[in-house]
C-alpha positions as CSV (number, residue, x, y, z in Angstrom):
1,X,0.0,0.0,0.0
2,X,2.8,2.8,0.9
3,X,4.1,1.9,-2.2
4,X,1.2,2.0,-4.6
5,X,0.7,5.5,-2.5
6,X,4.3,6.8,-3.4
7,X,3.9,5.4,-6.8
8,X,0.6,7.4,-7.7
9,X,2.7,10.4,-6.1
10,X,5.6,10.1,-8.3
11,X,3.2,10.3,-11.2
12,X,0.7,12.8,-10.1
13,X,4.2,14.7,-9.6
14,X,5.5,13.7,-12.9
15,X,1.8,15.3,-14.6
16,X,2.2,18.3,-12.6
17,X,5.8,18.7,-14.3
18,X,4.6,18.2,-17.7
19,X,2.0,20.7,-17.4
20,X,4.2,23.0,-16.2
21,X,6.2,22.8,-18.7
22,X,3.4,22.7,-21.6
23,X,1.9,26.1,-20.1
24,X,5.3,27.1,-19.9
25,X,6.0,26.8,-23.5
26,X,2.3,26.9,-25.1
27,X,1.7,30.0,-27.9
28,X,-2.3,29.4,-26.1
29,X,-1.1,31.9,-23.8
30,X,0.7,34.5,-26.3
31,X,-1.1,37.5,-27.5
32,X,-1.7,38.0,-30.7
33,X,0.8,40.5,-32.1
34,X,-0.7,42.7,-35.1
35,X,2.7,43.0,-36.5
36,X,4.1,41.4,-40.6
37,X,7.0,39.5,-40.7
38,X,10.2,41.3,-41.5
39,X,11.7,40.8,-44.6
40,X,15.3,39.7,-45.4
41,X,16.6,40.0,-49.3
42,X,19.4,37.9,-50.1
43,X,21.5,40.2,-52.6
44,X,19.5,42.5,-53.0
45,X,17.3,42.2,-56.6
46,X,19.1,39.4,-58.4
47,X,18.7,37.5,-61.6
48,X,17.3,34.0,-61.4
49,X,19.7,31.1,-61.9
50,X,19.1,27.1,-61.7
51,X,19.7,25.6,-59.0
52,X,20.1,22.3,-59.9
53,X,23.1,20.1,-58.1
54,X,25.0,23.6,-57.0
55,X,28.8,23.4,-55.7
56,X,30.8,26.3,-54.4
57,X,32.9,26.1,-57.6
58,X,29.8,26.6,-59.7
59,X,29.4,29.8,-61.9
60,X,25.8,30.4,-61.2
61,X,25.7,33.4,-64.0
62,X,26.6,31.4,-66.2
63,X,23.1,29.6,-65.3
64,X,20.9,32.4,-65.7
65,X,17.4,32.3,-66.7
66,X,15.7,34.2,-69.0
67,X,16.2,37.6,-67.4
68,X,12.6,39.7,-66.4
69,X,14.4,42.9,-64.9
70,X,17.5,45.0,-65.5
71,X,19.6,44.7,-62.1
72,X,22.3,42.5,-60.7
73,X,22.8,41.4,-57.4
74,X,24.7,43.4,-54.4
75,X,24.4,46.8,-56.3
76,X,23.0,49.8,-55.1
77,X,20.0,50.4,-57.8
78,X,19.1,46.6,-57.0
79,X,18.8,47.1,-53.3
80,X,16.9,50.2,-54.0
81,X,14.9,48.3,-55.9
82,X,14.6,45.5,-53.7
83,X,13.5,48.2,-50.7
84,X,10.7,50.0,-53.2
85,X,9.4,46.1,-53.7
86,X,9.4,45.7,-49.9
87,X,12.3,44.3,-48.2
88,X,13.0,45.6,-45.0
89,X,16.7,44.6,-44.3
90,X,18.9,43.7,-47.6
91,X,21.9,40.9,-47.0
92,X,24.7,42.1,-49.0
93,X,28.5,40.3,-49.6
94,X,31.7,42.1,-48.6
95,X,36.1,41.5,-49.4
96,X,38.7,43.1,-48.1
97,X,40.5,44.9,-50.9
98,X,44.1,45.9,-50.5
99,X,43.8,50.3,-50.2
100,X,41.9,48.8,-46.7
101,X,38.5,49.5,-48.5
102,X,35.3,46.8,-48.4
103,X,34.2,45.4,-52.1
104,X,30.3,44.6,-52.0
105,X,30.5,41.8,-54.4
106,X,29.3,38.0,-54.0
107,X,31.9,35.6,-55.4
108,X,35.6,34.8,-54.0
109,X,37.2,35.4,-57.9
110,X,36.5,37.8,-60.6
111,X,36.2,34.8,-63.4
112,X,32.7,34.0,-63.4
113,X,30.5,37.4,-63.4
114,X,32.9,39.8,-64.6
115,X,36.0,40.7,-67.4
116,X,38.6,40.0,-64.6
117,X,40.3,37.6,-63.5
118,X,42.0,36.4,-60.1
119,X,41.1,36.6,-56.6
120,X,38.7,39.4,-55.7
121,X,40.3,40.6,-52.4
122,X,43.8,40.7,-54.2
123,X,42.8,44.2,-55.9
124,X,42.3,47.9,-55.1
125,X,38.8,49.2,-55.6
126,X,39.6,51.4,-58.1
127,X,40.1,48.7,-60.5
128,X,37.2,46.6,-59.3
129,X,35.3,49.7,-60.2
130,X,37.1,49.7,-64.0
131,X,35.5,45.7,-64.4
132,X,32.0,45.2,-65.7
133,X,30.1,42.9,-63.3
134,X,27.4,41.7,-65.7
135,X,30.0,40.3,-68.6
136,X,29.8,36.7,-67.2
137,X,25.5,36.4,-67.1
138,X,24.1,34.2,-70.5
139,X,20.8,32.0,-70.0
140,X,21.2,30.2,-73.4
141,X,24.9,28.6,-73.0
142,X,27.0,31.7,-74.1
143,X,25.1,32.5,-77.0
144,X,24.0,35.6,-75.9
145,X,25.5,38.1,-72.9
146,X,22.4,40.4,-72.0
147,X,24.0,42.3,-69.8
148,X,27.8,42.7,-70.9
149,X,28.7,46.4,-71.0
150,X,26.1,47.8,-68.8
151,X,28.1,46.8,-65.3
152,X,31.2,48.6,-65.8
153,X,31.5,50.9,-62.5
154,X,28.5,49.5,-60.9
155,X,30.7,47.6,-58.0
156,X,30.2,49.8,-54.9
157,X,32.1,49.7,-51.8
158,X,30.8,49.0,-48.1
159,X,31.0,53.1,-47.3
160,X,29.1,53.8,-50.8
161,X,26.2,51.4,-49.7
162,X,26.2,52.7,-46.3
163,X,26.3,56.5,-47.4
164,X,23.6,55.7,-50.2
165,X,21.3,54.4,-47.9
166,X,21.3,56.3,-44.4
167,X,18.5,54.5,-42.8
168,X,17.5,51.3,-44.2
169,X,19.0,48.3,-42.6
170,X,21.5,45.7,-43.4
171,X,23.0,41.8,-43.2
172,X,26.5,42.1,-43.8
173,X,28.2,38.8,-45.3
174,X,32.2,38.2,-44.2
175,X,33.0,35.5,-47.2
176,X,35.6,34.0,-45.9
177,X,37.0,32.4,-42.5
178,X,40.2,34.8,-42.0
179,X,40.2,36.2,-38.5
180,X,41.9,38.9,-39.4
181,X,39.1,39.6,-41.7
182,X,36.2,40.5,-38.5
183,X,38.7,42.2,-36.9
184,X,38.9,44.6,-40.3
185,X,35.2,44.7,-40.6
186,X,34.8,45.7,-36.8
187,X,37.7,49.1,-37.4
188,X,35.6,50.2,-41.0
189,X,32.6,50.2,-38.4
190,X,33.8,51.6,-35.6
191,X,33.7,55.3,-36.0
192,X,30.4,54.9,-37.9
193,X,27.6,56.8,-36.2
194,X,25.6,54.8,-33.3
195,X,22.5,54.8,-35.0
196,X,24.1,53.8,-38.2
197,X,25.6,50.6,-36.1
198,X,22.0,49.6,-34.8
199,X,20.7,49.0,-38.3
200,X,23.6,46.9,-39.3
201,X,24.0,42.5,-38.8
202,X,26.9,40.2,-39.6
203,X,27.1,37.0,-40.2
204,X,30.1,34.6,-41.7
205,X,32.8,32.4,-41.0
206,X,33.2,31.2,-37.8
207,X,36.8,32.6,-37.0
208,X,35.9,36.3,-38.4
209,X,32.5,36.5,-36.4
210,X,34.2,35.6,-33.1
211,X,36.9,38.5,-33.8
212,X,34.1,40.7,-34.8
213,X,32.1,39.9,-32.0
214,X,34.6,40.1,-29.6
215,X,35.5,43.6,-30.7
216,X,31.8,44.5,-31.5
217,X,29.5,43.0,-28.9
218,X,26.4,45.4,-29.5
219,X,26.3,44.3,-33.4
220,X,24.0,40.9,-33.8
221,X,26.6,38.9,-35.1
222,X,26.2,35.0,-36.2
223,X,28.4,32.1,-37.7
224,X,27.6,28.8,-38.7
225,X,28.5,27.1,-35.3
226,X,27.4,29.7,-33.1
227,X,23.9,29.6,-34.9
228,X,24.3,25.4,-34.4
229,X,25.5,26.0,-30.8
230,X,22.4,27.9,-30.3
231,X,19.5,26.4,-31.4
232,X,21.4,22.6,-29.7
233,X,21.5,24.5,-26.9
234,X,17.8,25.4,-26.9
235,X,16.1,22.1,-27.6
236,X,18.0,20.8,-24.8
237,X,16.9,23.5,-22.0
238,X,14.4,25.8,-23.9
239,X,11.5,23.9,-22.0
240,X,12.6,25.6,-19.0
241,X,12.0,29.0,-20.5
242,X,15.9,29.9,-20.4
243,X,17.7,31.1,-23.6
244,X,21.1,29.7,-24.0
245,X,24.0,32.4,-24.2
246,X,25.1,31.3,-27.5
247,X,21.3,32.3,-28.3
248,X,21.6,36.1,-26.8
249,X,22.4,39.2,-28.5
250,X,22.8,37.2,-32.2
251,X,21.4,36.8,-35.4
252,X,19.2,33.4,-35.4
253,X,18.4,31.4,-38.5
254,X,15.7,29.3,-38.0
255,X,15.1,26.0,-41.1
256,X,11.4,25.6,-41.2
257,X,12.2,22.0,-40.9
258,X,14.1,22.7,-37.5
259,X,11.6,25.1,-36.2
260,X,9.0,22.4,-34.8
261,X,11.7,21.0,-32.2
262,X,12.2,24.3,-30.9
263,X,10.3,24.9,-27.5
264,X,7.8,27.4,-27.6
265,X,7.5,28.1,-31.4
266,X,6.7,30.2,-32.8
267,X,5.5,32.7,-30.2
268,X,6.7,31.7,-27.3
269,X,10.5,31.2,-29.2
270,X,10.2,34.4,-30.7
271,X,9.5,36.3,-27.7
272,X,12.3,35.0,-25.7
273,X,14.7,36.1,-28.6
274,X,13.7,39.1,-29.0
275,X,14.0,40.1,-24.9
276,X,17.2,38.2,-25.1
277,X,18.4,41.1,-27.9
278,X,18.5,38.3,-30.9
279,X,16.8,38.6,-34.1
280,X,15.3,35.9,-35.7
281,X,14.7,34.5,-39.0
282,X,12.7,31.6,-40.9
283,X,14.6,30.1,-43.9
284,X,14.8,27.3,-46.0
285,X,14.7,23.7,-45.1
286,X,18.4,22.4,-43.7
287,X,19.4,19.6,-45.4
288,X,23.4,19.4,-43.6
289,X,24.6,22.4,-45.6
290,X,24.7,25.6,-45.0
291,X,22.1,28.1,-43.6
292,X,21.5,30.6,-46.3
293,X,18.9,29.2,-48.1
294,X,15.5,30.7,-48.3
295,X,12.1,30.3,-47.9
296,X,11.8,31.4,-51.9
297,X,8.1,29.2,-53.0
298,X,4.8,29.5,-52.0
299,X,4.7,25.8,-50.5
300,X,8.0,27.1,-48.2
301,X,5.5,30.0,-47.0
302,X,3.2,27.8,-46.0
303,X,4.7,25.7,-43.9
304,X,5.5,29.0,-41.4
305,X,2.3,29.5,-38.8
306,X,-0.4,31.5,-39.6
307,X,0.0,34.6,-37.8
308,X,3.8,34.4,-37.5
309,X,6.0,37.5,-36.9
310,X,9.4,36.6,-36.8
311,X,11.5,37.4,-39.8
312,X,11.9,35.8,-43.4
313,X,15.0,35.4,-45.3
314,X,14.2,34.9,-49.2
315,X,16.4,34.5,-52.2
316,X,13.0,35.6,-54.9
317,X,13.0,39.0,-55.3
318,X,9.6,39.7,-57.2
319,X,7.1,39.6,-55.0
320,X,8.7,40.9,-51.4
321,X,5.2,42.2,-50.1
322,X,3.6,39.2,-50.9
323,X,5.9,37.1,-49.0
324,X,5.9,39.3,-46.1
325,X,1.9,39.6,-45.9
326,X,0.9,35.9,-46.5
327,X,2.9,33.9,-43.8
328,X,1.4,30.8,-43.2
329,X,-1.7,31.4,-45.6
């Protein structure tokens, strides 16, 4: 008998525990928030390429499709453009060049977009401005070059975007894993105007972002094992309501295929995040690659909760308010 009374304790104790924790982590008990999703544009407005069987040594303008507008990723008309259609923050690539200048451009080498040749960060910006950055772009197997000769000068530099566009706000991309390269990054940055800093996001490899971070602790900053590290960390003790330090003060990308296990979403996660100084965003499915795909169809929309408020990262440029306005419909 004192057994089957302990017993029927242990359980009744056991059910209080599990509805503690499923209050503790239920959206039931979030209030609605009449707020859209914010929108994250990879690149800017970008021409469409195929994706099929991609590789990092793949020339992906050398894949473009039929073009349907007149602008080329990571330059300044195509993240005005990309603004006007309704993004609210634009991701953007940066290199080193050697006058101690940034270069916002996407690839490691010169070979595949433009009429250079060689390793990107190995020149000055002048002569990155001299190239034409839409020579390399044909969608019917170098037949035809649609846009060779209209991108000569249109390479900016990291002070030209952030002079051109005083208020918007921005996910800076460090392309390689060169410490030396965050700790660059952090000096261009540092004498930048506070409010200027606020707007601003980094993300990259992971030796870089810990220099940067280290050096920058107030800029949301995020590599690929900090971002694993976090959301690890979360499934393991999020129940409790606790956000896990690699979670605080960062940039979180979230795979919709990820976001189920994580305690509390949507609401509940995204509240937690955002009082623990992180901003958060849904992309695309992870698959064991890397985290910078989007959430670019209407079946990847879908699969995000109605009513959700978080942020979106997309790689589809046409239809930014869309995406923003239907989460989840």
């Amino acid at each position: 008998m004192p057994t089957s009374r302990k017993l029927s304790g242990l359980l009744a104790l056991a059910a209080c525990g599990v509805g503690l924790i499923f209050v503790n982590n239920s959206n039931l008990f979030v209030a609605a928030v009449p707020r859209r999703p914010v929108l994250l544009a990879h690149r800017g407005l970008s021409q469409d390429f195929d994706r099929t069987n991609l590789t990092n040594e793949t020339c992906t303008a050398r894949r473009m499709r039929p073009p349907t507008h007149a602008y080329l990723e990571n330059t300044i008309a195509s993240m005005q453009t990309s603004f006007a259609a309704g993004a609210d923050i634009v991701e953007f690539d940066v290199h080193p060049t050697t006058d101690g200048q940034f270069a916002v451009f996407h690839d490691w080498t010169l070979d595949c977009r433009t009429d250079g040749r060689g390793v990107t960060r190995e020149r000055a910006m002048p002569e990155l401005k001299a190239l034409d950055i839409g020579y390399g772009y044909t969608a019917d197997d170098s037949r035809t070059f649609p846009f060779r000769g209209k991108g000569v000068g249109l390479m900016p530099s990291l002070n030209e975007v952030l002079a051109a566009f005083p208020k918007q706000r921005f996910l800076i991309n460090i392309k390689s894993n060169d410490p030396n390269e965050g700790h660059l990054l952090a000096s261009a940055l540092t004498n930048r105007p506070i409010g200027e800093i606020d707007r601003l996001m980094v993300y990259g490899g992971d030796a870089p972002i810990a220099t940067f971070r280290a050096e920058m602790p107030a800029v949301r900053a995020m590599s690929r094992s900090s971002l694993r590290s976090c959301l690890v960390s979360y499934v393991v003790i999020g129940w409790s309501g606790r956000v896990p330090s690699a979670c605080r003060g960062s940039l979180v990308f979230v795979p919709v295929n990820v976001a189920p296990w994580l305690w509390g979403w949507p609401g509940r996660f995204l509240g937690r995040m955002n009082a623990a100084g992180s901003a958060v965003f849904a992309i695309g499915p992870y698959h064991g690659g890397d985290f910078s795909s989007g959430l670019d169809s209407a079946d990847d929309i879908r699969r995000l909760p109605s009513g959700y408020t978080g942020g979106i990262l997309t790689q589809r440029d046409s239809d930014h308010r869309a995406r923003r306005e239907r989460p989840g419909g």
